[in-house]
GURO-544698 format. One record per residue (C-alpha): x, y, z; residue in one letter; residue number from 1; chain. Coordinates in steps of 0.1 Angstrom, whole numbers. Example, Ala and Ser with C-alpha at 12.3 -4.5 7.8 and 13.67 -1.06 7.14 Angstrom:
BEGIN
x:y:z:resn:resi:chain
123:-45:78:a:1:A
137:-11:71:s:2:A
***
This chain:
BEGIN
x:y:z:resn:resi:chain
10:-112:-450:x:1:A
35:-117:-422:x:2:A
75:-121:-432:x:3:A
94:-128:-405:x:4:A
134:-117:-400:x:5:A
146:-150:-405:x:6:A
144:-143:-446:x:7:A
166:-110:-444:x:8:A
199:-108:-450:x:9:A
226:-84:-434:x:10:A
224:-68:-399:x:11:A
184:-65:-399:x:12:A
176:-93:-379:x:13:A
199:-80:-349:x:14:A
175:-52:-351:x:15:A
144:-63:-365:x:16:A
120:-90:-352:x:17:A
95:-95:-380:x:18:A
89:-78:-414:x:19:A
50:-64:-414:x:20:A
48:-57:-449:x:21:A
45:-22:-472:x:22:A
78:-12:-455:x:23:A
67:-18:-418:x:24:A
90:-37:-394:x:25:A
86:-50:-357:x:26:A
118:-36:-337:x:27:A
133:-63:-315:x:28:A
134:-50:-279:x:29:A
167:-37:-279:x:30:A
168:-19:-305:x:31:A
135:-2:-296:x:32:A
154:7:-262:x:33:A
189:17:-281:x:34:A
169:48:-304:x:35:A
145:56:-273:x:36:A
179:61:-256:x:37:A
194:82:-285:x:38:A
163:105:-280:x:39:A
165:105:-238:x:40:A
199:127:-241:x:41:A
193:154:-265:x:42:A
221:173:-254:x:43:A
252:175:-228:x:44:A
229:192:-202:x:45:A
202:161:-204:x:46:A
233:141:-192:x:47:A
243:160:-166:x:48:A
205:163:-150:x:49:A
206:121:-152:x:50:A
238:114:-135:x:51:A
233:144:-110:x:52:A
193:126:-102:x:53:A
216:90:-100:x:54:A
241:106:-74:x:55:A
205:118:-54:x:56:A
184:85:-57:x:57:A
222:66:-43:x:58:A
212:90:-13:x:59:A
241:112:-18:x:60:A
242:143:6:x:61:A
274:158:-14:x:62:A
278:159:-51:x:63:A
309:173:-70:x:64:A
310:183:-105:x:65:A
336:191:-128:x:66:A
339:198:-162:x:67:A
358:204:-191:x:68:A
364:207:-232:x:69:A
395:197:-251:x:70:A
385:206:-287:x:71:A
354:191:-299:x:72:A
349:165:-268:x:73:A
334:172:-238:x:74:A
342:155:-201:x:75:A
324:156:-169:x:76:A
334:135:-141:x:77:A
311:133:-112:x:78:A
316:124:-78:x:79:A
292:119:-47:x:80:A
287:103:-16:x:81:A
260:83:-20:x:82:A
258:41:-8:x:83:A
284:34:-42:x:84:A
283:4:-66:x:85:A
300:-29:-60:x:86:A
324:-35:-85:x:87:A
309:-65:-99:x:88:A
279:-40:-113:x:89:A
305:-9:-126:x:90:A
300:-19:-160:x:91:A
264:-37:-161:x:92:A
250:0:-145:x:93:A
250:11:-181:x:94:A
227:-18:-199:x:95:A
190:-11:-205:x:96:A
167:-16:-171:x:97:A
198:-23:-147:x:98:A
187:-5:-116:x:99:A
188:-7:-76:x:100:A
157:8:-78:x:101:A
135:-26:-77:x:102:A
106:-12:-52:x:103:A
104:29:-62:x:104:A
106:52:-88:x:105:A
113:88:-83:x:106:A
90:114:-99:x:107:A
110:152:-101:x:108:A
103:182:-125:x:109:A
125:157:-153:x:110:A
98:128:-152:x:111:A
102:99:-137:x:112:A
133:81:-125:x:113:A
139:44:-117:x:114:A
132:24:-147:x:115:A
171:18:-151:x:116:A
178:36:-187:x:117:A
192:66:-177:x:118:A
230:53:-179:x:119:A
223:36:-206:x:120:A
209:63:-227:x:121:A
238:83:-215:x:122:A
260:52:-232:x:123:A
246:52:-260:x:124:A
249:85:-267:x:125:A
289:94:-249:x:126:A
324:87:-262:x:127:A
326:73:-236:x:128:A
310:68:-203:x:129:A
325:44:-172:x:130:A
328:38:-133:x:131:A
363:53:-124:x:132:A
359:40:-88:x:133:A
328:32:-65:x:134:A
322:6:-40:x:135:A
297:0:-14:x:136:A
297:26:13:x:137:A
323:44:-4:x:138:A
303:69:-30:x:139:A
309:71:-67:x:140:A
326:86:-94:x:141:A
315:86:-128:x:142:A
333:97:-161:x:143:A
316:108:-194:x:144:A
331:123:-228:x:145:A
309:137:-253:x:146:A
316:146:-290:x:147:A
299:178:-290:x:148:A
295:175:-331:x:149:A
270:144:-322:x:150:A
256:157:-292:x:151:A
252:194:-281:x:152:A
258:221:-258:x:153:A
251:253:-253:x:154:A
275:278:-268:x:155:A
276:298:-234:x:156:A
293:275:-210:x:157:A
312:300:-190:x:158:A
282:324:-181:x:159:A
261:312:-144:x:160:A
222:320:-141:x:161:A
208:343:-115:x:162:A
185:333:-93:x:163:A
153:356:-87:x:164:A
127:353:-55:x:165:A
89:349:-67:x:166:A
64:344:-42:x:167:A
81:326:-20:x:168:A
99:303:-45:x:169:A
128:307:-74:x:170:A
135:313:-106:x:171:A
166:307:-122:x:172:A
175:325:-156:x:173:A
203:328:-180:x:174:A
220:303:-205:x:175:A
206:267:-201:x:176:A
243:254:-199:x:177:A
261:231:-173:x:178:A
259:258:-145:x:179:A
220:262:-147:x:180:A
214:222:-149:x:181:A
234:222:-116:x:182:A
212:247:-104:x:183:A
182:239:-108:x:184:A
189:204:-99:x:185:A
196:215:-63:x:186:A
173:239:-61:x:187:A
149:215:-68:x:188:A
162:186:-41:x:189:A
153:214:-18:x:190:A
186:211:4:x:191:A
192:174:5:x:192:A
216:175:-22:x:193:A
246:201:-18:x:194:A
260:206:-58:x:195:A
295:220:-63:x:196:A
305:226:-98:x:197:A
339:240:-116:x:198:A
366:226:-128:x:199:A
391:196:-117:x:200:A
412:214:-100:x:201:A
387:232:-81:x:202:A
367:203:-73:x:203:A
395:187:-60:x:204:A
399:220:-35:x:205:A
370:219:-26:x:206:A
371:183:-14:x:207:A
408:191:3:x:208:A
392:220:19:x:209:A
357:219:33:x:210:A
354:180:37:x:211:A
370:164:65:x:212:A
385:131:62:x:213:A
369:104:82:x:214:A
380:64:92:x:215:A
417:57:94:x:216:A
445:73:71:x:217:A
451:55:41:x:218:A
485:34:45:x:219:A
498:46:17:x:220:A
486:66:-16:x:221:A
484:43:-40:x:222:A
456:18:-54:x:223:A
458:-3:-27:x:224:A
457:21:-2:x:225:A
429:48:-10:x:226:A
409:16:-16:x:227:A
385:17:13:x:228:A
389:55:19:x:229:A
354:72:9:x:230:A
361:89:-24:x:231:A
352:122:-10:x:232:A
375:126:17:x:233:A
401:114:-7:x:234:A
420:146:-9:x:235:A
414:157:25:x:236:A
442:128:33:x:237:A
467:144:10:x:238:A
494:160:28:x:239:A
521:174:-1:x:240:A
514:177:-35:x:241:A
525:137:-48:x:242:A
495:126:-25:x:243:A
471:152:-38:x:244:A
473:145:-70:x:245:A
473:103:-66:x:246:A
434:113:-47:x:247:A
424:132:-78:x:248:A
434:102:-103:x:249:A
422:79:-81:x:250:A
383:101:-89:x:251:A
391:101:-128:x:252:A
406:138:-118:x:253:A
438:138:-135:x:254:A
458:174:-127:x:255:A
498:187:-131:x:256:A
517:185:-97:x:257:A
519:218:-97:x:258:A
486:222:-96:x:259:A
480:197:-67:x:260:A
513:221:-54:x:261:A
487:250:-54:x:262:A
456:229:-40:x:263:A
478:218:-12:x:264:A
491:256:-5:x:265:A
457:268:-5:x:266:A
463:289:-35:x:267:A
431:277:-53:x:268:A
399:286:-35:x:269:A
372:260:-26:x:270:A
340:260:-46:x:271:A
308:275:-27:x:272:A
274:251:-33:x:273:A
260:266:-66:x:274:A
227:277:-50:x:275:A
245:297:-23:x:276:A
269:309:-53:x:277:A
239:324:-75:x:278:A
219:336:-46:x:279:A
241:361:-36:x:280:A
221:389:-54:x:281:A
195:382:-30:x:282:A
216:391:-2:x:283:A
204:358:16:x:284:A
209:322:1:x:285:A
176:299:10:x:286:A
181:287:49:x:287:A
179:252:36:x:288:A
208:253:17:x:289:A
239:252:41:x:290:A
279:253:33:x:291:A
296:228:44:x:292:A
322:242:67:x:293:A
353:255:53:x:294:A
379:241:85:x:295:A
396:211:82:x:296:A
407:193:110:x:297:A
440:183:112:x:298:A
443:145:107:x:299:A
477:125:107:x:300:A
488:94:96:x:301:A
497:62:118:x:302:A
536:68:105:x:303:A
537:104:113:x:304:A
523:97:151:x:305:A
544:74:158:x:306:A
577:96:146:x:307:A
567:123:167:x:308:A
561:100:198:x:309:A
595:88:193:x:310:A
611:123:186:x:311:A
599:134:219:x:312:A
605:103:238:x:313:A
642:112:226:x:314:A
639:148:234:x:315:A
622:146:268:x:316:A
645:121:283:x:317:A
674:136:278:x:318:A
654:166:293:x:319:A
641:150:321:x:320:A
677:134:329:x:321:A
694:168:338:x:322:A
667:171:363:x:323:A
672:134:376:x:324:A
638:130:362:x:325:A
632:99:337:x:326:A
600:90:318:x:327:A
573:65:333:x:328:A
559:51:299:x:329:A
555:58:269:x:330:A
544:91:254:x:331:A
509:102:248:x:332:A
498:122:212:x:333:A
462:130:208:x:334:A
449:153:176:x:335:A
424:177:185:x:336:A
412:197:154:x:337:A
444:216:142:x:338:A
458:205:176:x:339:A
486:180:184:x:340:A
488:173:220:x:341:A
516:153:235:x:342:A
520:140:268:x:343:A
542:116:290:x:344:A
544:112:329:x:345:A
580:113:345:x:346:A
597:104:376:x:347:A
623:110:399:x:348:A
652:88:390:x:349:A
658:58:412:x:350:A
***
């Protein structure tokens, strides 16, 4: 005989859809989903493999990590620049079968990719998990917290794997923590992907460091103005240690100003890609894994143009005048890599 929900009392009938009898139950669709997701992320490393093959499907060429424990909880924040999500999707990314991924699927070493349960299963299974700040064109940044007592990690967090040569292809070994998920993730993009992983602060050098800023200078360092500056070149931007550390809050990368101080000074070192980092034994990292370069090129702001224009307009004039010289127009300033060029024409006096 078939009961159906409508005669059971309590919370049942937001999870079951009909009784079957002899202790057997129909599960309503979402609650199927909800303990299929409880199973999907076994552990912190699952989580870290899901949002790393998001940041690649988003067709991210860049992908930061960082990571961190404070007691029992556990918080990665991941940043990429892939195409980004508008902000009218930040929170529906994380219900069951919400994807961008209507026409393909992505089959990897992990299964299969694409069905849109990934964040979700990673929801259901965090503290907490959120957009700190994505829009279109601009890349991403996603935050999770884990209570390790509910979900695991490996003991060994601060050992990294090697990386061994077999016939032609690698082997990594060691602890399956963080560091080896990160690892074999980009191995396993094959040089599409470049992974950086450490902590906040040297994620946030990293960025400073070996990415350089593109698109105009943000206006100011605040909300409004890092709005529609790629999250990436965020701290590339930063020019003393206030603006340094509004980039890294603006990525969910919150820091001391001393330590922005220190990123700013150049007094913590940028992160090398992880493959090139556990390759080194080999004496060669795989040619398709490239650093990014390490120079920045100098980039000022509209502001700080425009003062030194004027400072030596001021200075050249009064120059030029002992000389019976004066200036014809205005000043010239052109940046070229760690450069600053300025120019202006003169004249005899009339």
């Amino acid at each position: 005989m078939v009961e159906f929900v409508s005669s059971l009392g309590g919370g049942d009938g937001l999870r079951v859809e009909e009784t079957l009898g002899s202790g057997y139950v129909r599960l309503r669709v979402a609650e199927a989903e909800r303990r299929q997701a409880k199973h999907d992320i076994r552990c912190v490393e699952d989580a870290v493999i899901e949002l790393l093959r998001n940041a690649r499907d988003a067709g991210a060429r860049r992908i930061f990590v960082a990571s961190w424990r404070d007691g029992d909880m556990r918080s990665i924040v991941i940043v990429d620049d892939g195409m980004g999500i508008p902000p009218t999707m930040h929170e529906r990314v994380f219900d069951a079968r919400v994807t961008s991924k209507l026409d393909s699927i992505h089959m990897d070493r992990w299964g299969v990719h694409g069905r849109g349960m990934a964040l979700y299963s990673i929801a259901q299974n965090a503290e907490d998990a959120r957009v700190i700040e994505s829009n279109v064109g601009l890349g991403t940044s996603i935050g999770v917290t884990f209570n390790t007592n509910d979900v695991g990690e490996r003991a060994d967090q601060s050992s990294w794997p090697t990386v061994v040569q077999t016939k032609g292809d690698y082997t990594v070994r060691g602890p399956r923590n963080i560091a080896r998920a990160c690892v074999e993730f980009a191995l396993e993009t094959k040089g599409t992907c470049a992974v950086y992983f450490g902590s906040a602060s040297e994620v946030v050098a990293t960025m400073h460091r070996r990415v350089d800023p593109t698109g105009a200078a943000p206006h100011s360092f605040d909300v409004e103005g890092l709005s529609n500056i790629p999250l990436c070149c965020r701290p590339g931007w930063a020019h003393d240690a206030r603006d340094m550390r509004m980039a890294a809050q603006s990525l969910g990368l919150e820091m001391s100003e001393r330590t922005a101080h220190r990123i700013v000074r150049s007094q913590i070192a940028p992160l090398k890609n992880v493959v090139i980092t556990t390759t080194a034994n080999l004496g060669s990292s795989p040619s398709a894994f490239k650093e990014l370069s390490i120079e920045r090129n100098l980039r000022l702001s509209e502001e700080d143009k425009q003062e030194l224009v004027e400072e030596f307009e001021d200075v050249l004039s009064r120059v030029a005048a002992r000389y019976y010289y004066q200036l014809d127009g205005k000043p010239k300033i052109r940046v070229e890599k760690n450069v600053i060029r300025l120019s202006a024409a003169c004249r005899e006096e009339e």
